[in-house]
C-alpha positions as CSV (number, residue, x, y, z in Angstrom):
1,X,0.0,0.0,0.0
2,X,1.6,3.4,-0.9
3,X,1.3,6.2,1.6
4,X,-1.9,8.6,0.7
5,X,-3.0,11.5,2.5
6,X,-6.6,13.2,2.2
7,X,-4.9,17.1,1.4
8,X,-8.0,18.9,0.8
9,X,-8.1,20.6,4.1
10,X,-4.5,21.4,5.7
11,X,-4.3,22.9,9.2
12,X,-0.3,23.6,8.7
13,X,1.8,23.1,5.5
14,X,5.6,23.4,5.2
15,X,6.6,23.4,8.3
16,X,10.5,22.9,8.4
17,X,11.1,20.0,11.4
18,X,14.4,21.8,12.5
19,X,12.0,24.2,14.5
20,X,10.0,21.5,16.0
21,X,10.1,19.1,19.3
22,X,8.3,16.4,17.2
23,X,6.4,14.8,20.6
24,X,5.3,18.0,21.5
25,X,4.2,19.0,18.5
26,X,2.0,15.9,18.0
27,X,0.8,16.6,21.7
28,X,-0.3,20.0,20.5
29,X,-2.4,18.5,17.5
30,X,-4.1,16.3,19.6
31,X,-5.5,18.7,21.8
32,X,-6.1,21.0,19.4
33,X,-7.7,19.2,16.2
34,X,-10.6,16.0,16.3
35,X,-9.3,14.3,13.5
36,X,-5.9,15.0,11.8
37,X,-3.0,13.9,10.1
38,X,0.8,14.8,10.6
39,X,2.4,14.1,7.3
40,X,6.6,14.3,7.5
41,X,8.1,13.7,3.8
42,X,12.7,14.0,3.7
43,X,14.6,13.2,1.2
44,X,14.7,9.5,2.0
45,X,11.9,9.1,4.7
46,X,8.2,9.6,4.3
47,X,6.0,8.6,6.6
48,X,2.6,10.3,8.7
49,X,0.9,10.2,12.2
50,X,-2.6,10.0,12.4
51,X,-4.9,11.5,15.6
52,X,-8.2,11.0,16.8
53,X,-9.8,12.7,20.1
54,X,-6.9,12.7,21.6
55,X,-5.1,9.2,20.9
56,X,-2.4,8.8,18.1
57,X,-4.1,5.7,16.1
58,X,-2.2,4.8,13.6
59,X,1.7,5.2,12.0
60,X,2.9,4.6,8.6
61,X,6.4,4.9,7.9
62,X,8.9,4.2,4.4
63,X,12.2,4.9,4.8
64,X,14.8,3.2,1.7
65,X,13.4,0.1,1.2
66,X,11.5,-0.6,4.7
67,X,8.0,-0.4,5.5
68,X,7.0,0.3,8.9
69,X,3.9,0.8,10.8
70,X,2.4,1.9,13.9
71,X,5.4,1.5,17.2
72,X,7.8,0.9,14.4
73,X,7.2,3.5,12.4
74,X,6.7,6.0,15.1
75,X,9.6,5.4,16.6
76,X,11.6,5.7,13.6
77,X,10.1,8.6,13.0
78,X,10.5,10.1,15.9
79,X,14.5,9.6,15.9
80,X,14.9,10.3,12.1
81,X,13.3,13.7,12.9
82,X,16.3,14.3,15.1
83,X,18.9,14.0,13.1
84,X,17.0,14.7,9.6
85,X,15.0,17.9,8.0
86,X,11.6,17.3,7.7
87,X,8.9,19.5,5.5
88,X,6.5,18.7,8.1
89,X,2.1,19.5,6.9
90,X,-0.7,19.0,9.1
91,X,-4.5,18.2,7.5
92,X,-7.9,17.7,9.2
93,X,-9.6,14.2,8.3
94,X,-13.2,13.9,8.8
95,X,-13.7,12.2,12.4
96,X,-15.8,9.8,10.7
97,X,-13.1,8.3,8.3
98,X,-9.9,9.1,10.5
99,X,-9.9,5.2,11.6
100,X,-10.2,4.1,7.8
101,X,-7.5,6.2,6.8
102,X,-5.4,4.5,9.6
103,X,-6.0,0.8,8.3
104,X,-5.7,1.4,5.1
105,X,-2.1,-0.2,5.1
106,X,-3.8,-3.3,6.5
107,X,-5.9,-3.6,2.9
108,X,-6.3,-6.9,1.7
109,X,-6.8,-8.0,-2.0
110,X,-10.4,-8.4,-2.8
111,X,-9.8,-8.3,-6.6
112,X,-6.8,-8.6,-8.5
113,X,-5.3,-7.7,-12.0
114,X,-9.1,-7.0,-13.9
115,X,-8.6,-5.8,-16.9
116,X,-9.9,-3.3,-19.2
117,X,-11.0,-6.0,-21.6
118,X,-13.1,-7.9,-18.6
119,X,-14.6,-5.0,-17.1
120,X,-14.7,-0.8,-17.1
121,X,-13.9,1.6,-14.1
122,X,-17.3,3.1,-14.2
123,X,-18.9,-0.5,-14.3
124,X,-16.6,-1.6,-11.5
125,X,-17.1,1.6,-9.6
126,X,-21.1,0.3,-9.6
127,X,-20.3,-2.6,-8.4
128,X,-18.5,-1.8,-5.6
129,X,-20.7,0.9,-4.5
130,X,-23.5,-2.4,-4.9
131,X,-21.5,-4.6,-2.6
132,X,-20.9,-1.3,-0.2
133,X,-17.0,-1.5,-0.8
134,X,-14.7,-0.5,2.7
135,X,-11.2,-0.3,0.7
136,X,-10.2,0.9,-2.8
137,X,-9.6,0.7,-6.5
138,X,-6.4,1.1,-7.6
139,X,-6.6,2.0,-11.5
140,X,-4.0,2.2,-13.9
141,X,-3.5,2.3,-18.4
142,X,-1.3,-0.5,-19.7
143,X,1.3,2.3,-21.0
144,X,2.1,3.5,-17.4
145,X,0.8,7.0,-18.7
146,X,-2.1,7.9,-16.1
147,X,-2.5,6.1,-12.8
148,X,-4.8,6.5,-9.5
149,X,-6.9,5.5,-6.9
150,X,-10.7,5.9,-5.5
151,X,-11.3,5.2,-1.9
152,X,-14.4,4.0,-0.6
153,X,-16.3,3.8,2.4
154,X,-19.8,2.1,2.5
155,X,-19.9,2.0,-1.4
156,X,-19.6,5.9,-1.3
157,X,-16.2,7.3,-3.0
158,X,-14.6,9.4,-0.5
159,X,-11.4,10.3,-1.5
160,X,-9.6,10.6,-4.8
161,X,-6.4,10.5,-6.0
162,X,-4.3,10.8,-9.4
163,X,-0.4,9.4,-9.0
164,X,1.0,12.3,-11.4
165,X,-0.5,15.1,-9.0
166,X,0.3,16.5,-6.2
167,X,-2.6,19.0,-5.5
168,X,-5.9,18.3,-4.5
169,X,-8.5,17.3,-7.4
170,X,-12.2,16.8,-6.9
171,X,-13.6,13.1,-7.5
172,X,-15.6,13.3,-10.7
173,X,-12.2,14.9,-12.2
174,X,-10.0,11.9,-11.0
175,X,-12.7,9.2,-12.2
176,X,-13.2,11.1,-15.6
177,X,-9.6,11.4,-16.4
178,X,-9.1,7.4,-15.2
179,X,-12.1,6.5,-16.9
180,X,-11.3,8.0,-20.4
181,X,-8.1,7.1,-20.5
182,X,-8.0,3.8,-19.4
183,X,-10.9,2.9,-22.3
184,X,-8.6,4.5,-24.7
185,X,-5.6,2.8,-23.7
186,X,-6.6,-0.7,-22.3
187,X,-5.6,-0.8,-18.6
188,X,-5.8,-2.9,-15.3
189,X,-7.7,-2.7,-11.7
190,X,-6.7,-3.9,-8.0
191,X,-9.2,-4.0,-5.4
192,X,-8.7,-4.1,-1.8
193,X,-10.9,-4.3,0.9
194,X,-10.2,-2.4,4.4
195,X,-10.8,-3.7,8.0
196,X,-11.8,-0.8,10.4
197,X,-12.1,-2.2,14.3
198,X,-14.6,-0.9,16.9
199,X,-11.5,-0.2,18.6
200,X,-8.2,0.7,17.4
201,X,-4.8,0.7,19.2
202,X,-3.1,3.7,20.6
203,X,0.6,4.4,19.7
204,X,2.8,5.6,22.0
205,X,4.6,8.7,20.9
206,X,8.4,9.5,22.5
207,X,7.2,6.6,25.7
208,X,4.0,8.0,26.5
209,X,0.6,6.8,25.2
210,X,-1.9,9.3,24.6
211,X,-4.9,8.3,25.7
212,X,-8.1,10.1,25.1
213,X,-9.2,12.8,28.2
214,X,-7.1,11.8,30.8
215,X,-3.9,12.5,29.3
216,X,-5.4,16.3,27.6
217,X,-3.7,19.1,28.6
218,X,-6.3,21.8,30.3
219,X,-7.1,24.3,27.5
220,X,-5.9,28.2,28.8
221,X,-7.9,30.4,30.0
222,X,-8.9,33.6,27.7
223,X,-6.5,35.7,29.5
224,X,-3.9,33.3,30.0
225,X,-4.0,33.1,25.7
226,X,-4.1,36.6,25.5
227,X,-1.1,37.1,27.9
228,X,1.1,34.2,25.8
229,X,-0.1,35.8,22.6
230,X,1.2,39.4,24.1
231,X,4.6,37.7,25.2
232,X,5.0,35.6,21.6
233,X,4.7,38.8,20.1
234,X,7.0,40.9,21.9
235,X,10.0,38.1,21.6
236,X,9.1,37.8,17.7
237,X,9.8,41.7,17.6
238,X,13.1,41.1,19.2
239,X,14.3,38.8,16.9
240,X,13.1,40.5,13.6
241,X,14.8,43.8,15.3
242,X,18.3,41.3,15.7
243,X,17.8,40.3,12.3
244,X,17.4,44.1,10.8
245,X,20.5,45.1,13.1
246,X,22.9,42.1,11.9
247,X,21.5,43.4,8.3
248,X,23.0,47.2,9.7
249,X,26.2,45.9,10.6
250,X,27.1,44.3,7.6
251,X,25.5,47.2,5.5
252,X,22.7,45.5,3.8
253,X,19.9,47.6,6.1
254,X,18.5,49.1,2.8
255,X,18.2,45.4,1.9
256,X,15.8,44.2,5.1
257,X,12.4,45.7,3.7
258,X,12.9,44.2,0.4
259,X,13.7,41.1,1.0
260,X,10.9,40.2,3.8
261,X,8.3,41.0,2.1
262,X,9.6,38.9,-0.6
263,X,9.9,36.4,1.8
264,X,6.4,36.9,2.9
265,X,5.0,36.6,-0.2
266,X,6.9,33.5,-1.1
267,X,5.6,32.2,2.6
268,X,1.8,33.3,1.7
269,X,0.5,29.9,0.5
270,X,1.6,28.3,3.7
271,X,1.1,31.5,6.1
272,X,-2.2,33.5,4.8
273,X,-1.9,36.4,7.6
274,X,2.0,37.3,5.8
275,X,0.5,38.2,2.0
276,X,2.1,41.4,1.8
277,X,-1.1,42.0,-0.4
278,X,-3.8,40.8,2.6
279,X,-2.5,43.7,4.9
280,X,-3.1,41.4,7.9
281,X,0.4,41.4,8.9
282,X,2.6,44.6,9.6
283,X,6.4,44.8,11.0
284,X,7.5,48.4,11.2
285,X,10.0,50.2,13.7
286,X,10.8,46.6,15.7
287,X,6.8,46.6,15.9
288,X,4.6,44.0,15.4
289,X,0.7,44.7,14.5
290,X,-2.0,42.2,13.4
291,X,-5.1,43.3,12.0
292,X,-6.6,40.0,12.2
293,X,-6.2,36.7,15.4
294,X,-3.7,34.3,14.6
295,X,-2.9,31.3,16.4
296,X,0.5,30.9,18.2
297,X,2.1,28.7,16.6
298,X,0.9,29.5,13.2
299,X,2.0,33.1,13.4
300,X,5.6,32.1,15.3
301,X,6.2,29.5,12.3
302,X,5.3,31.9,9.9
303,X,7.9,34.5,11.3
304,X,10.4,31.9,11.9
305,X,10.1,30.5,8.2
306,X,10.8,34.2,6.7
307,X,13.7,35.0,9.1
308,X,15.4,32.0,7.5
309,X,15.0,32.9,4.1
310,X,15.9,36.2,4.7
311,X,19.1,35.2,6.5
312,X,19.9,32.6,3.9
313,X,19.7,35.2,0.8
314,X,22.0,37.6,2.6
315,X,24.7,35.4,3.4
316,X,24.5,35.7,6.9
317,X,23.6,32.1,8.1
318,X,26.6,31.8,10.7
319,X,26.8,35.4,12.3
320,X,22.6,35.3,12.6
321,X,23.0,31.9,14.2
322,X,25.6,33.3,16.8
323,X,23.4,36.2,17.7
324,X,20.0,34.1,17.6
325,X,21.7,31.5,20.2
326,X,21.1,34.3,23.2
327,X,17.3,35.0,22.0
328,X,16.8,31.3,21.8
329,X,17.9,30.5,24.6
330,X,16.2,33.3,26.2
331,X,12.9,32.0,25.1
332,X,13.3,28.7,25.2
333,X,10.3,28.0,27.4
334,X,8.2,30.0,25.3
335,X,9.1,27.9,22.3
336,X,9.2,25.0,23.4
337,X,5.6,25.0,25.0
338,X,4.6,25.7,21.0
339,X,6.6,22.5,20.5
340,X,9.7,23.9,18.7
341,X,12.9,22.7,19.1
342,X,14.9,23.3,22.3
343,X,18.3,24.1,21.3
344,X,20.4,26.1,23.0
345,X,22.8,27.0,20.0
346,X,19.8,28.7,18.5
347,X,17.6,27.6,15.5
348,X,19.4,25.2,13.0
349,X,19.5,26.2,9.2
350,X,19.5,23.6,6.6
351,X,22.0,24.1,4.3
């Protein structure tokens, strides 16, 4: 089974894993969002988490040539993130089909190699919806030139998917383009079935099982949220005014201006609030002003994600990580409660 992800709703997208405490970050997620998946693709290692009130559920890991699941694959993940960059996304699953989503790993063949000449995808399609299919249809042309899959659930297709795309296309478009093409070309279909239990497994994440209520961190208090928000903001403002005054000292300040807000603009499809166009987000004068709420953690990666690029197109990667080390480490607590990386040498660049 290859690792798919229902995109169409993303929470967080882009997130570089050099910023994060992993645990805590999954912690976070758990509290905050029903249903949800933690996807983490690097350059060798894909693999994603997936959370249901409260309780990680499932694990899917591939890393080279291994397959791991659930303990396995969290734990590898877990250390991998540690010693590896990770573009780290976050998307909301409907409640009711987080727990299919996490078994669909454990598919087993229902049908297997129907061909084009047997049967047609919109024929099968009504035959599965018939027999109420839990599982999928994996559809591809002889010619290797268009592949994809349908998901069911109760006979109903709920998710769909073209191999050759990476953004998020509605299900009549996927079914049309398999359909056509695969009546054109001549072309095969797998079947699998999934298993969904009443009740699923919890997987521990860094030793610790998260289990429903008990383990839930108490949500804050409206003042205690306004209060964090108020200091978040204030040490963001220091470190935007450390960043313009490294840029004075090795005379690029002309160059600050420019160069976030094309930062920010290059950030907007991941951080909506930074569009220099929106107008939500202002920095002027070591001054912070937002003309609209934004969560924590969103605006703090958002920030973070720009200071980097910023940094890197100057040159200035190893005298901003000297100065940043003291600002880290002077809101270490801060960050790390937003489950960001503790690291006393200050935030780690890729290269």
């Amino acid at each position: 089974m290859r690792l798919v992800i229902p995109v169409e709703k993303p929470i967080l997208k882009g997130l570089q894993s050099y910023y994060l405490h992993l645990p805590k970050f999954i912690d976070h997620h758990r509290n905050e969002s029903s249903a949800c998946a933690i996807h983490l693709k690097a350059a060798t290692t894909e693999g994603v988490f997936y959370l249901d009130s409260g309780e990680c559920i499932g694990a899917f890991c591939v890393s080279g040539q291994k397959t791991l699941q659930d303990e396995q694959a969290a734990a590898l993940l877990l250390e991998a993130s540690e010693r590896q960059n990770f573009q780290v996304s976050v998307y909301e699953i409907d409640p009711a089909l987080v727990r299919f989503w996490a078994q669909a790993i454990n598919a087993r063949p229902l049908h297997r190699d129907l061909t084009s000449d047997i049967t047609d995808l919109d024929r099968l399609i009504t035959k599965m919806s018939r027999e109420r299919l839990n599982g999928f249809i994996e559809a591809a042309s002889h010619d290797g030139s268009i592949s994809g899959i349908l998901f069911f659930q109760a006979g109903e297709i709920v998710h769909a998917r073209l191999d050759s795309s990476e953004s998020p296309q509605s299900i009549a478009s996927v079914r049309s383009r398999l359909s056509e093409e695969i009546k054109a070309k001549g072309g095969s279909f797998q079947v699998s079935t999934v298993s969904v239990p009443e009740e699923s497994r919890t997987i521990p994440i860094d030793g610790t099982p998260l289990r429903g209520e008990k383990n839930r961190k108490p949500l804050d208090s409206r003042r205690q949220s306004a209060e964090n928000g108020r200091g978040l903001i204030a040490a963001l403002e220091e470190l935007l005014q450390l960043v313009e005054s490294l840029c004075r000292e090795q005379r690029k300040a002309a160059d600050f201006g420019a160069l976030w807000r094309k930062a920010a603009l290059q950030a907007a499809d991941r951080y909506g609030f930074l569009d220099p166009f929106a107008k939500e987000f202002h920095y002027a004068e070591g001054r912070i002003h937002l003309e609209i709420p934004v969560e924590d953690r969103l605006l703090a990666a958002g920030i973070l994600d720009c200071v980097q690029t910023v940094v890197a197109s100057l040159g200035l990667k190893g005298p901003f990580q000297e100065k940043a080390a003291a600002w880290f480490a002077g809101h270490a607590a801060l960050l790390n409660g937003l489950g960001f990386r503790k690291d006393p040498r200050g935030p780690t660049f890729g290269s």
